[in-house]
N, CA and C of each residue as an Amber inpcrd file, in Angstrom:
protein
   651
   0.8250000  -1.1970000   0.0000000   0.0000000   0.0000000   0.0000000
   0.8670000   1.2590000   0.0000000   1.9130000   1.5090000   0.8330000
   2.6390000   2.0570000   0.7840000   3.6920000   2.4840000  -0.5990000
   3.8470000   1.3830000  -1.3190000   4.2470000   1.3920000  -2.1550000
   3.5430000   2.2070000  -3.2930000   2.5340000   1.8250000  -3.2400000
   1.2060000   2.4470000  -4.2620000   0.9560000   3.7300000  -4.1900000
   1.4080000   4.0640000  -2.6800000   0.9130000   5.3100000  -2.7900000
   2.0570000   6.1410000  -3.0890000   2.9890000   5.9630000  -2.7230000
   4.4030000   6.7960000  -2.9670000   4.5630000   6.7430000  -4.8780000
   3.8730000   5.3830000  -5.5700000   4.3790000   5.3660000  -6.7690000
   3.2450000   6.8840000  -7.2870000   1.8910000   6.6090000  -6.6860000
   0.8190000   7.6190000  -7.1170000   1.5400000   8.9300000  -6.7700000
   1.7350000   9.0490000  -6.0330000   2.5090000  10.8470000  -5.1200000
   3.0120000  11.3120000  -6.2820000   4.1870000  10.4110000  -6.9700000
   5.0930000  10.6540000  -7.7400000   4.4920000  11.1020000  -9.5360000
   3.7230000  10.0700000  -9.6260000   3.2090000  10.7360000 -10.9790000
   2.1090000  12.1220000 -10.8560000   1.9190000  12.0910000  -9.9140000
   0.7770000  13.2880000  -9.2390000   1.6870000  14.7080000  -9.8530000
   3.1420000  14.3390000  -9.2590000   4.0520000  15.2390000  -8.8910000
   4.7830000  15.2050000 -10.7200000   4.4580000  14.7880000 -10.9140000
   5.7570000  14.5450000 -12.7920000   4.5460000  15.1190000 -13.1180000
   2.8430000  14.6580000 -13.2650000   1.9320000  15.1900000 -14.0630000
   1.9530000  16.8580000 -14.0340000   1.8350000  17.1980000 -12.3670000
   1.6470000  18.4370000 -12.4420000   2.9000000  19.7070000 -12.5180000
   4.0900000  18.9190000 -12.7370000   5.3090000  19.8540000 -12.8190000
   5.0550000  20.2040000 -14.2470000   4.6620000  18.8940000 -15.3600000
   4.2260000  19.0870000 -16.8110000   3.3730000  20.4050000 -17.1430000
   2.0010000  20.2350000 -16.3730000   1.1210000  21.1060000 -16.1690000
   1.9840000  22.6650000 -15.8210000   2.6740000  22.6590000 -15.5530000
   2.8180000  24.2460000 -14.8740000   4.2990000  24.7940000 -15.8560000
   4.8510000  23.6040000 -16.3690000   5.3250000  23.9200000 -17.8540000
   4.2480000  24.0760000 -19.3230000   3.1970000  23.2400000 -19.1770000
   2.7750000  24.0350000 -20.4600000   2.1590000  25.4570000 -20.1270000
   1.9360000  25.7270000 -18.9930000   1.2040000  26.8520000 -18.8080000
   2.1600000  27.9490000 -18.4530000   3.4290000  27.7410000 -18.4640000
   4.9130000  28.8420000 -18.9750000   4.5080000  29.0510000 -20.0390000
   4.7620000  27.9440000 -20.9840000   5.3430000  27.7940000 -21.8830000
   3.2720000  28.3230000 -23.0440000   2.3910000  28.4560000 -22.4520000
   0.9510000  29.2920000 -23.2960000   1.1520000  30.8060000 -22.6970000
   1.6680000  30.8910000 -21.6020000   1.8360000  32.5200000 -21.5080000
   2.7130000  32.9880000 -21.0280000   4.0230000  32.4180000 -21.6420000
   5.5770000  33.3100000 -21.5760000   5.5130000  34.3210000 -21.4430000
   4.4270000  35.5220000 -22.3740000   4.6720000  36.6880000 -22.4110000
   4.6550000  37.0960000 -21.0350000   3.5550000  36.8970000 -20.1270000
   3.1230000  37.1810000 -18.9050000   4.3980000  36.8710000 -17.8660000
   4.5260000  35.6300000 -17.7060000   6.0710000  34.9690000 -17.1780000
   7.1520000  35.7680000 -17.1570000   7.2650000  35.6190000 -18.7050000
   8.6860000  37.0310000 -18.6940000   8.4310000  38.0770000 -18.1240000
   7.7770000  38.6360000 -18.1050000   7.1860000  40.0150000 -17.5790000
   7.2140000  39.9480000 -16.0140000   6.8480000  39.3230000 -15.7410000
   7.0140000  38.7360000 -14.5430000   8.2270000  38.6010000 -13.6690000
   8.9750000  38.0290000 -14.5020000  10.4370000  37.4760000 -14.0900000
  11.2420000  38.6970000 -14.2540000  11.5240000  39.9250000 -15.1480000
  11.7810000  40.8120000 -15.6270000  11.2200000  41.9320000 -13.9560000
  10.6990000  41.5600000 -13.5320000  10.2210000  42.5640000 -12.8160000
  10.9670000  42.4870000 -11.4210000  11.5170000  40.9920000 -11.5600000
  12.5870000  41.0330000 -10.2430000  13.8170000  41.1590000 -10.5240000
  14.1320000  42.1100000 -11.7080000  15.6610000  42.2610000 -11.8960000
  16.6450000  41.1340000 -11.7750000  17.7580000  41.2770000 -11.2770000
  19.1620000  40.2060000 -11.4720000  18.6120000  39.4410000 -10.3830000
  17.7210000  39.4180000  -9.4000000  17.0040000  38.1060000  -8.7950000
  16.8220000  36.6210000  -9.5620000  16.2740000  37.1200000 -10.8110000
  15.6440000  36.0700000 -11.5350000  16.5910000  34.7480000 -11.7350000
  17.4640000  35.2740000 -12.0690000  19.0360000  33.7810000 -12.6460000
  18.7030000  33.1890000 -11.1990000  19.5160000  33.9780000 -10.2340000
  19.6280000  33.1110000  -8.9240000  18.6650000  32.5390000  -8.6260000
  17.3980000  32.9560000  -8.7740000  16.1690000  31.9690000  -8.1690000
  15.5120000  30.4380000  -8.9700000  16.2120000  31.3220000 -10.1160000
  15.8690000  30.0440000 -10.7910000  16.7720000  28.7500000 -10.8390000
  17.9350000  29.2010000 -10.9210000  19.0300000  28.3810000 -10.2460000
  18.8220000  27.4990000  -9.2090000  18.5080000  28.3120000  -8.2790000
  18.0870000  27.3490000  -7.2810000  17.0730000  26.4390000  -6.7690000
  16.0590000  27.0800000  -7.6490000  14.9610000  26.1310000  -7.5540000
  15.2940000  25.0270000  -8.1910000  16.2310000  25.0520000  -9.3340000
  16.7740000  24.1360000 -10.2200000  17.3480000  23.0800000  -9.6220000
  18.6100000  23.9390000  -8.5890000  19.4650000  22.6090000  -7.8240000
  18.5400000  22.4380000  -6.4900000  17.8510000  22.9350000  -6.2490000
  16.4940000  21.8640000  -5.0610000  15.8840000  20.7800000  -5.8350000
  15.4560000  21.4150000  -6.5470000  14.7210000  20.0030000  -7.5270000
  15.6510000  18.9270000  -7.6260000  16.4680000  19.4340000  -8.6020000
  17.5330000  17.9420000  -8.7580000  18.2830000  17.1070000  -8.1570000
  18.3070000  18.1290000  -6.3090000  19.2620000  17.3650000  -5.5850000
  18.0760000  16.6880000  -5.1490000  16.9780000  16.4520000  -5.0930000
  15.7730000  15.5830000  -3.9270000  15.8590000  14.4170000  -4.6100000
  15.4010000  13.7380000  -4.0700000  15.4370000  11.8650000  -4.4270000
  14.1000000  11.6870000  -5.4110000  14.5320000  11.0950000  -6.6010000
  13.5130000  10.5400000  -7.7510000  13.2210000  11.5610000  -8.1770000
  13.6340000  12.7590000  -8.1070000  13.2670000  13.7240000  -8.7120000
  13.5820000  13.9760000 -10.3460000  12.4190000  15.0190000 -10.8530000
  12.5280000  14.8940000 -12.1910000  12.5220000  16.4300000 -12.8030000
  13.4860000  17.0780000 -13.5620000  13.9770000  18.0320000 -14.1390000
  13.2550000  18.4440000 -15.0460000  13.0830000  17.4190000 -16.1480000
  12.1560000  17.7590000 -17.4220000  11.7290000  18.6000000 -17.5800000
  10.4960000  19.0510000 -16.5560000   9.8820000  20.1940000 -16.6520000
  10.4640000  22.0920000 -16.4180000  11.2320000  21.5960000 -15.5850000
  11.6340000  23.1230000 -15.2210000  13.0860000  22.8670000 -16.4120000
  13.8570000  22.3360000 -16.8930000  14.2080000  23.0220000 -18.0530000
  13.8040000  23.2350000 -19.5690000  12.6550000  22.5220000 -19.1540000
  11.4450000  23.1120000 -20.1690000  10.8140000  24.4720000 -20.0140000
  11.0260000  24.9090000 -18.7050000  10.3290000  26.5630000 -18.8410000
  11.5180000  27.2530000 -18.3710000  12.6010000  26.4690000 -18.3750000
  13.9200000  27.6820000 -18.2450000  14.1890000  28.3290000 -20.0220000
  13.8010000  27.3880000 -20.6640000  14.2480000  27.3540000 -21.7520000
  12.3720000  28.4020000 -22.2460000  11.8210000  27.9950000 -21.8720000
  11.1180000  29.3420000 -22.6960000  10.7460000  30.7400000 -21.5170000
  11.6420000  30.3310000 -20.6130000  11.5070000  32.1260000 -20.1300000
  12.8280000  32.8710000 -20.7520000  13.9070000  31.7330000 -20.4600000
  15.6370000  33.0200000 -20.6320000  15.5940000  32.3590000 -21.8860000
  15.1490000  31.6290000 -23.0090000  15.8160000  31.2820000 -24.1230000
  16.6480000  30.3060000 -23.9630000  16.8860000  29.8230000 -25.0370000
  17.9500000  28.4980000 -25.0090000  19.1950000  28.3750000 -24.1880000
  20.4410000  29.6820000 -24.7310000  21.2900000  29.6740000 -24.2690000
  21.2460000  30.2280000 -22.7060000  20.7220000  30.8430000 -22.2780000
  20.6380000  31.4370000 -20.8760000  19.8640000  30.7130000 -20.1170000
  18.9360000  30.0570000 -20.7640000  18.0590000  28.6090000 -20.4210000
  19.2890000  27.7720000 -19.8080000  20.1970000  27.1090000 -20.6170000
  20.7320000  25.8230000 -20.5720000  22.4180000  26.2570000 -19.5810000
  22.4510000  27.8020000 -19.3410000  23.2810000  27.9860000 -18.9650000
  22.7600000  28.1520000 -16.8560000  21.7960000  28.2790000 -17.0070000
  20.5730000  27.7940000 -15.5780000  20.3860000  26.4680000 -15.4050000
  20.2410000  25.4620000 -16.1600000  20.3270000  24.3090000 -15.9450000
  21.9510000  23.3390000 -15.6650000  22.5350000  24.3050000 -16.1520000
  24.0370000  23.7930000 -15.5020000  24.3840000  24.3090000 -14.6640000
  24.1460000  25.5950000 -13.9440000  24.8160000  25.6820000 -13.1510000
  24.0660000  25.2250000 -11.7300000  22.7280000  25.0170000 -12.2530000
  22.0530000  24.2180000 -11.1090000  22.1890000  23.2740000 -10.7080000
  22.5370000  22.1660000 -12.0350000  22.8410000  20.6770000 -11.8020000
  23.9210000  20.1860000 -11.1140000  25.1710000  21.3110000 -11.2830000
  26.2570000  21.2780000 -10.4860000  26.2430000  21.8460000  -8.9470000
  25.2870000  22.6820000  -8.8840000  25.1770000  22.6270000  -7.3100000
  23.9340000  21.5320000  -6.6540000  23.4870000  20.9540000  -7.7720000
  22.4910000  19.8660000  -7.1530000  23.1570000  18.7080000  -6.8400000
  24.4710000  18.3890000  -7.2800000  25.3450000  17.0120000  -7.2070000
  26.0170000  17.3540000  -6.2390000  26.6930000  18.9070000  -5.7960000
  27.0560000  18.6500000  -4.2660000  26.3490000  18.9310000  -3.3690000
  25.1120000  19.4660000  -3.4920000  24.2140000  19.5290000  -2.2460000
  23.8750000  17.6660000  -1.9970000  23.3980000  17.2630000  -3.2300000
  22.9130000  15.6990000  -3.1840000  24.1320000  15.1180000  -2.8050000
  25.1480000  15.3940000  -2.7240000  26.7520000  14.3460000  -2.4520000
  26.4310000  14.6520000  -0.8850000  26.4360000  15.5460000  -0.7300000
  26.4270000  16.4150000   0.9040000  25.7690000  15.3760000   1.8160000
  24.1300000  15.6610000   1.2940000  22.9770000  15.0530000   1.9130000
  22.9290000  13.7240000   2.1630000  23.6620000  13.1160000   1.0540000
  23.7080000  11.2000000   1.0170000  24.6940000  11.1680000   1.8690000
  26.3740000  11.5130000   1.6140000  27.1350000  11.2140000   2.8900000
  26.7790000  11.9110000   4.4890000  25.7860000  12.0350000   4.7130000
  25.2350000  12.9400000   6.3810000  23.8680000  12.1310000   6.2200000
  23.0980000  11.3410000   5.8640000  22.0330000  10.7770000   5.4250000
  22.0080000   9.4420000   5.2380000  23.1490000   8.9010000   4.9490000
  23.0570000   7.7220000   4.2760000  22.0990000   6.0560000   4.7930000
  21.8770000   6.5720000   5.7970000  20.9920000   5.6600000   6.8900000
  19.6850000   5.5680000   5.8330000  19.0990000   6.6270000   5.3780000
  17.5920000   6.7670000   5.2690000  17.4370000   6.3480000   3.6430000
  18.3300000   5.7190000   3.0020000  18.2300000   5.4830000   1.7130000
  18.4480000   4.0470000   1.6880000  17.8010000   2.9000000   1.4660000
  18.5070000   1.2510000   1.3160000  19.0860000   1.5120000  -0.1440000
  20.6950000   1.9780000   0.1900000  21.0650000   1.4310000  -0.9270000
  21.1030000   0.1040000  -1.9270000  21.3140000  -0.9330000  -0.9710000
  21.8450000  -2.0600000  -1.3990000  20.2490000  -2.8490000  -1.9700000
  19.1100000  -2.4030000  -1.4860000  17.8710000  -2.6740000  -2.4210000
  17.6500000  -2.2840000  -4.0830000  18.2810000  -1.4440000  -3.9760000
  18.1630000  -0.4850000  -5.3610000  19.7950000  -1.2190000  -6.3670000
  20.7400000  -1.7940000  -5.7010000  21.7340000  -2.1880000  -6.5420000
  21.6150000  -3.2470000  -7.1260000  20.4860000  -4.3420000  -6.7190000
  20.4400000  -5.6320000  -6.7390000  19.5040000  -5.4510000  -7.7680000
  18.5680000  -3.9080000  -7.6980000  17.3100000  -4.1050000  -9.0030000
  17.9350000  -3.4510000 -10.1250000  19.3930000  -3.4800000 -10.5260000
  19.6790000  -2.9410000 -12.0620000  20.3030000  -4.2410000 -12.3990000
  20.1510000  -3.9140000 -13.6590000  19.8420000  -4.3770000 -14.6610000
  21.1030000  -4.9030000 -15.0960000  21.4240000  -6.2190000 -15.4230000
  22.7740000  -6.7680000 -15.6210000  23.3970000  -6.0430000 -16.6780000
  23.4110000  -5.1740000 -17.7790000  24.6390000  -4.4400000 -18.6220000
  25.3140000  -3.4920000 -17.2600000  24.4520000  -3.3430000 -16.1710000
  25.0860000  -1.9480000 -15.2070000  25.8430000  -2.4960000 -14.3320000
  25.1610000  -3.7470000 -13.9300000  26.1700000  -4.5670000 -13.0950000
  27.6930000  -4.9250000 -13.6180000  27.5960000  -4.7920000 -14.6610000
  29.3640000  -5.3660000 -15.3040000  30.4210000  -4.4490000 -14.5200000
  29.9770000  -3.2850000 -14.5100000  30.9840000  -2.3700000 -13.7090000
  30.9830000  -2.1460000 -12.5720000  32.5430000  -2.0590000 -11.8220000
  32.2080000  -2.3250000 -10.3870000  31.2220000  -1.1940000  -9.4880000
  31.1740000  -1.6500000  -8.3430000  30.5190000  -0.5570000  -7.9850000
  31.3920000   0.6730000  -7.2990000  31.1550000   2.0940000  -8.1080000
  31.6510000   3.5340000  -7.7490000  32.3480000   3.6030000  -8.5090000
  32.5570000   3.0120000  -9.5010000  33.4340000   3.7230000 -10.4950000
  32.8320000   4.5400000 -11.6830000  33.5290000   5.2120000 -11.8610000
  32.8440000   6.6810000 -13.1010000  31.9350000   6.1640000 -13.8510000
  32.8120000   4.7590000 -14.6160000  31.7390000   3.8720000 -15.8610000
  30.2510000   3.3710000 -15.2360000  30.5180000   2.6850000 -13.5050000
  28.8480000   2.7880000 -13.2420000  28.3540000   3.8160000 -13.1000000
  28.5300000   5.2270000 -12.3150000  28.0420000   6.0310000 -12.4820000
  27.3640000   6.4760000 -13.5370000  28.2040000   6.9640000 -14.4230000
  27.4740000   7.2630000 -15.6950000  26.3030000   6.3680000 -16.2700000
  26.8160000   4.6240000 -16.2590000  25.9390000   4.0610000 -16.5020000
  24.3010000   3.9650000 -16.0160000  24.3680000   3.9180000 -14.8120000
  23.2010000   3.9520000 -13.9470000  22.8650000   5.5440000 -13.9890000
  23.1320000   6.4410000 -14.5720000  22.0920000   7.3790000 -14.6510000
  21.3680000   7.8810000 -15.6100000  21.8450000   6.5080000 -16.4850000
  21.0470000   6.5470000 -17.6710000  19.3590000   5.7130000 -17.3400000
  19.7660000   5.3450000 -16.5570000  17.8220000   4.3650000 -15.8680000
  17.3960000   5.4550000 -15.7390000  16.1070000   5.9050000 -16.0550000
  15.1970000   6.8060000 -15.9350000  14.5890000   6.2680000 -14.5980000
  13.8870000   7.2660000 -13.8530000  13.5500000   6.6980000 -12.1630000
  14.2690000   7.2330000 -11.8950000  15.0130000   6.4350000 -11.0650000
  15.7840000   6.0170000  -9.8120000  17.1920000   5.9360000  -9.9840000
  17.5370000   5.9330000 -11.5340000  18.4340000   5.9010000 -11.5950000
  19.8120000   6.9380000 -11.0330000  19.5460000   8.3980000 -11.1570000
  20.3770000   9.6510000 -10.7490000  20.2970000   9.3000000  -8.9950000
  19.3850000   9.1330000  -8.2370000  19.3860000   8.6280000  -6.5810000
  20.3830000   7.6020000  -6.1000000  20.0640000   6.3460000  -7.4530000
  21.0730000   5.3720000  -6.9950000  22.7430000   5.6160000  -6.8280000
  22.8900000   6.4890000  -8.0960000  24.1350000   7.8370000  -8.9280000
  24.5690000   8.0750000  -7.7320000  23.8950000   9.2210000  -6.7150000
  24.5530000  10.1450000  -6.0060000  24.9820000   9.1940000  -4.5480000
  23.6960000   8.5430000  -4.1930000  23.8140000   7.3340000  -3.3010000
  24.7730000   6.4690000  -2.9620000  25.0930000   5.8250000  -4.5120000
  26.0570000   5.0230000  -4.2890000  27.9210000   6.2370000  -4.2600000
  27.5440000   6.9880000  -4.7730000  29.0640000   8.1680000  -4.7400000
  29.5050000   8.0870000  -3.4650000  28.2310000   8.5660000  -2.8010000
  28.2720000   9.1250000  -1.2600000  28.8950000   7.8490000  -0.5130000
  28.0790000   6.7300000  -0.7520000  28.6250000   5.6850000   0.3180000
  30.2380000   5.2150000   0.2050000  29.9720000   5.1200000  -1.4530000
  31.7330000   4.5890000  -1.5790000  32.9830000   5.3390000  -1.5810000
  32.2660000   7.0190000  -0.9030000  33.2600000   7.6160000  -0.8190000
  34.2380000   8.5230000  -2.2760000  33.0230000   8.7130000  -3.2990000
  33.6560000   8.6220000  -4.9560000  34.1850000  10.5110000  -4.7500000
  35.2680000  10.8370000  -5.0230000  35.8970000  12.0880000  -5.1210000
  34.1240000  13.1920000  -5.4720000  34.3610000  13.9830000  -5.1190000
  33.3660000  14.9120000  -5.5020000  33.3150000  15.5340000  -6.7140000
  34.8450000  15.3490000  -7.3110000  34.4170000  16.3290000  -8.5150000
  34.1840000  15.1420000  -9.8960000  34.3140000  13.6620000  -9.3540000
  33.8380000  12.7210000 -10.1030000  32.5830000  12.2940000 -10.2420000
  31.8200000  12.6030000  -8.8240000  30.6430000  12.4180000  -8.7590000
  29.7120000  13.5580000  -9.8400000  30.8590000  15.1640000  -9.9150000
  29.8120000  15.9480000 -10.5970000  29.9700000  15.9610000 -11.9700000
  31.2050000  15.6630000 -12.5410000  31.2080000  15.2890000 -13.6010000
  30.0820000  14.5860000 -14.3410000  30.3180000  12.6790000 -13.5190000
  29.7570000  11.7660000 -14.1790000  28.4120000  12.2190000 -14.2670000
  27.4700000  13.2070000 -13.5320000  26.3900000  13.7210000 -13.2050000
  25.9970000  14.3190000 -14.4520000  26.8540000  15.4240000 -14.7200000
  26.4370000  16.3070000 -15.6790000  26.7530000  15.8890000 -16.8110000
  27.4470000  15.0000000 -17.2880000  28.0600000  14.4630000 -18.7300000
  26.5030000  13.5280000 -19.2210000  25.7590000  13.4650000 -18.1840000
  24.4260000  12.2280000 -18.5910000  23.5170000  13.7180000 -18.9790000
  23.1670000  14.8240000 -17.3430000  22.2240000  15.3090000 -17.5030000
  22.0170000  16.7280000 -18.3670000  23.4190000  17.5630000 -18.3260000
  23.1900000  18.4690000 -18.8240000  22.7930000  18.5200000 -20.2860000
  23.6920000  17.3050000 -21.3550000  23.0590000  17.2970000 -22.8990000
  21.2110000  16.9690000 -22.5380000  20.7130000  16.5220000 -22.0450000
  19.1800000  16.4320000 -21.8720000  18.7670000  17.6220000 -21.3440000
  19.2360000  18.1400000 -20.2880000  18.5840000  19.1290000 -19.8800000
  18.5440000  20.0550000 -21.2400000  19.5580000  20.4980000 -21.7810000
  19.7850000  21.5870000 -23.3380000  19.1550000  21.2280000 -23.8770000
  18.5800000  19.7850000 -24.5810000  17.4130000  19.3720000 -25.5880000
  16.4840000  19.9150000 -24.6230000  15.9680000  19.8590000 -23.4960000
  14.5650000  19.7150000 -23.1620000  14.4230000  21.6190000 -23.1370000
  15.1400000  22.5810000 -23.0220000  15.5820000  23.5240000 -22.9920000
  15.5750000  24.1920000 -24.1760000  16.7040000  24.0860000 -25.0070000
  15.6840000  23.9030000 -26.6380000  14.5290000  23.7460000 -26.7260000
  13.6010000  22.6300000 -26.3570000  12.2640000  22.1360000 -26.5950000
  11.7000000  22.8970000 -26.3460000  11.8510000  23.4400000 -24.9900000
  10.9310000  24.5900000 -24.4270000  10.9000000  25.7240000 -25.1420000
  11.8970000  26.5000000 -25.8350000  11.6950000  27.8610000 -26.2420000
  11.6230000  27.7050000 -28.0290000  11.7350000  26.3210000 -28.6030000
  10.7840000  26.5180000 -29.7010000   9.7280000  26.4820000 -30.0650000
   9.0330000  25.3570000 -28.4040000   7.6530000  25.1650000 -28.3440000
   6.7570000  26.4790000 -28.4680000   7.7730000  27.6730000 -27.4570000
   7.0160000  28.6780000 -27.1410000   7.1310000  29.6270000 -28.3180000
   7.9420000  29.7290000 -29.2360000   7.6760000  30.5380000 -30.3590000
   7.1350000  29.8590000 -31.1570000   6.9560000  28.9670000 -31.3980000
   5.9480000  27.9520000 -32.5150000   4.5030000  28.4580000 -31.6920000
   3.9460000  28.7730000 -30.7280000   2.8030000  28.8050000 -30.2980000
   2.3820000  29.9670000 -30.4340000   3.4960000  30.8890000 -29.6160000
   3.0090000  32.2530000 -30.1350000   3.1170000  33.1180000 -31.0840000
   3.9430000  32.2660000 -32.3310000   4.1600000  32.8910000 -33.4920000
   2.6090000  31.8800000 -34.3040000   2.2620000  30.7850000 -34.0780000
   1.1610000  30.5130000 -34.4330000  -0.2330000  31.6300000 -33.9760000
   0.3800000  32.0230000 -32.8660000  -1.1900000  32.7350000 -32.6600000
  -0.9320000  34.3540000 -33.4730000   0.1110000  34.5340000 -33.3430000
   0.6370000  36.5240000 -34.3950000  -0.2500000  35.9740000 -35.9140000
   0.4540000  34.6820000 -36.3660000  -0.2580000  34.4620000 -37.5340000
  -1.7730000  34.8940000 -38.1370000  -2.5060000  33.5570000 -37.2200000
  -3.9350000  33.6360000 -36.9860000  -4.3380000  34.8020000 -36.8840000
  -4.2540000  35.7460000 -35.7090000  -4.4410000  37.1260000 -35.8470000
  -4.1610000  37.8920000 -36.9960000  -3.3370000  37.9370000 -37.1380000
  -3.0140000  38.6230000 -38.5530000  -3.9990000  38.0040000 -39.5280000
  -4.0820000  37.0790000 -40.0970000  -4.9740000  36.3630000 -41.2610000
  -6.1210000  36.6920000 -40.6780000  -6.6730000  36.3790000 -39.5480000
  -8.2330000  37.0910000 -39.2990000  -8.2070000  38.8550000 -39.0000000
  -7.3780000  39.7160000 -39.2610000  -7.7110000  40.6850000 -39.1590000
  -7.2710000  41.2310000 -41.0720000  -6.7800000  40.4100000 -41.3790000
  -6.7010000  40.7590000 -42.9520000  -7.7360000  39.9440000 -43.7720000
  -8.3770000  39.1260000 -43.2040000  -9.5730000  38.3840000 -43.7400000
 -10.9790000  39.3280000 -43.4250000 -11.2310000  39.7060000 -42.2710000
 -12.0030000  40.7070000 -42.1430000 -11.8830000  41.9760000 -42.7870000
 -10.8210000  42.2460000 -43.5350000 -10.5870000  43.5780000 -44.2110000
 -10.8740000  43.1380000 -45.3550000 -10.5070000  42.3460000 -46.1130000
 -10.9870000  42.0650000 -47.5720000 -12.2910000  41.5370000 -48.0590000
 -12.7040000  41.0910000 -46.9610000 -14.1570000  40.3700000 -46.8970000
 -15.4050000  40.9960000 -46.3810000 -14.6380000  42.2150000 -45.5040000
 -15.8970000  43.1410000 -44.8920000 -16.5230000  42.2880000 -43.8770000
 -16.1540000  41.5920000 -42.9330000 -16.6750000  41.5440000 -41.9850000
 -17.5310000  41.7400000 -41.6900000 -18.5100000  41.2990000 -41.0310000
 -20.0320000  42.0750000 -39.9360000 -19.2240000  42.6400000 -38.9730000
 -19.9300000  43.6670000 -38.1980000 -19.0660000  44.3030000 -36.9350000
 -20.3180000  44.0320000 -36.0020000 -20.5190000  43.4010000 -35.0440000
 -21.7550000  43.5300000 -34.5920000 -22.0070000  44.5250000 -33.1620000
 -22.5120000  45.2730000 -33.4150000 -22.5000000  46.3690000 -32.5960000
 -23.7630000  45.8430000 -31.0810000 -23.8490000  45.8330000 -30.4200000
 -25.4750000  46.0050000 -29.4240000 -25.3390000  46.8760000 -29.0850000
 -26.5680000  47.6100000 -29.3810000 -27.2370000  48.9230000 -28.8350000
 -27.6800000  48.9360000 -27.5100000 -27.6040000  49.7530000 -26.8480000
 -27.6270000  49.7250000 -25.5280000 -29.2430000  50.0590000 -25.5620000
 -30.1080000  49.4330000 -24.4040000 -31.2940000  49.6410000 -24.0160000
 -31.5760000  51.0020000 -24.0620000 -32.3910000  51.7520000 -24.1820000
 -32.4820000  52.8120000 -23.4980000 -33.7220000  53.1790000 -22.6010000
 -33.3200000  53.6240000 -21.0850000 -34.7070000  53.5900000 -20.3240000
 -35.9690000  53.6510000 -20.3280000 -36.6190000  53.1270000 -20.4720000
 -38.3470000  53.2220000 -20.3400000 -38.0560000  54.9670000 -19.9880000
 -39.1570000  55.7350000 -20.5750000 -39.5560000  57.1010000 -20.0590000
 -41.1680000  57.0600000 -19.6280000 -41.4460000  56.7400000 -18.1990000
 -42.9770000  56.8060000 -18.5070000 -43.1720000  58.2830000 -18.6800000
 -44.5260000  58.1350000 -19.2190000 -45.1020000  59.7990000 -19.4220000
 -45.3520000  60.2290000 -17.5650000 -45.3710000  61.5080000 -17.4820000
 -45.8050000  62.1390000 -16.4460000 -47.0630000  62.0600000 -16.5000000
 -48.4590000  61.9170000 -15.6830000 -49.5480000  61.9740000 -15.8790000
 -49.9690000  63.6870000 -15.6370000
């Protein structure tokens, strides 16, 4: 039961991070405007919401460099998603070695998948390997770093060599989605306001009531 419900929590939580990326990504204009209004705040906050997200366990990125990428654009997008991911691998290195009690590692090593098993365990090649499992895989990543003691700047490497090329596609994704949408809607507008000009349009006006006047007797 427990199980069921933590698996439900989780898609609850992937569905509605989706949700609050397409709804960046239908009214960027507003967003930007938005974001624009807290001056040189904006990088840092987003940053960090970035490396909270990515350092928590099973956590999933997708979405927020999907609306990094259509608030700052690609490159300033993908340049937020790295520098987040790199403070999410030592906050997450941090947390697993001061933590390591509250995670069963050794449950999670026994459920991959024999190509991952070939390599021993903590070395760069599993690392990298195992964070290619979608899930669980990046938890098992930082988890197993932490326990076996893996140098820190190996742990952030092997981290970012998997996540940052994905994060940049999904980042990309985001800010062509958002000019494909709102250059679809400039279109439309335009063609219905030049279709109504050549075609003459109806304009439909309503006339406003105007008060009853009774007569004076």
């Amino acid at each position: 039961m427990k199980r069921f419900l933590r698996q439900a929590a989780a898609i609850a939580l992937l569905a509605a991070s989706f949700a609050l990326a397409f709804w960046v990504i239908r009214h960027q204009p507003r967003v930007e405007h938005e974001i624009r209004t807290i001056g040189p705040l904006a990088y840092p906050l987003a940053v960090a919401i970035f490396a909270l997200v990515a350092s928590a366990p099973f956590s999933v990125t997708d979405a927020l460099a999907i609306m990094n990428g259509a608030i700052f654009g690609p490159l300033r997008g993908t340049i937020v998603d790295t520098v987040g991911l790199v403070l999410a691998a030592l906050f997450g290195y941090w947390i697993n070695r001061h933590a390591s009690r509250l995670f069963n590692l050794q449950d999670y090593l026994h459920r991959l998948p024999a190509w991952v098993k070939r390599f021993p365990v903590g070395s760069p090649a599993f690392l990298v390997a195992v964070r290619v499992i979608p899930g669980f895989g990046g938890t098992v990543a930082t988890a197993t770093a932490a326990a076996f003691r893996v140098p820190v700047w190996v742990h952030v490497w092997t981290m970012c060599v998997i996540a940052v090329p994905i994060c940049a596609l999904l980042t990309i994704f985001g800010d062509r989605v958002t000019v494909l949408i709102h250059g679809y809607e400039w279109r439309a507008g335009r063609y219905a306001r030049h279709y109504c000009e050549t075609h003459r349009c109806p304009h439909f006006h309503f006339r406003r009531r105007e008060p009853e006047v009774t007569p004076s007797p």
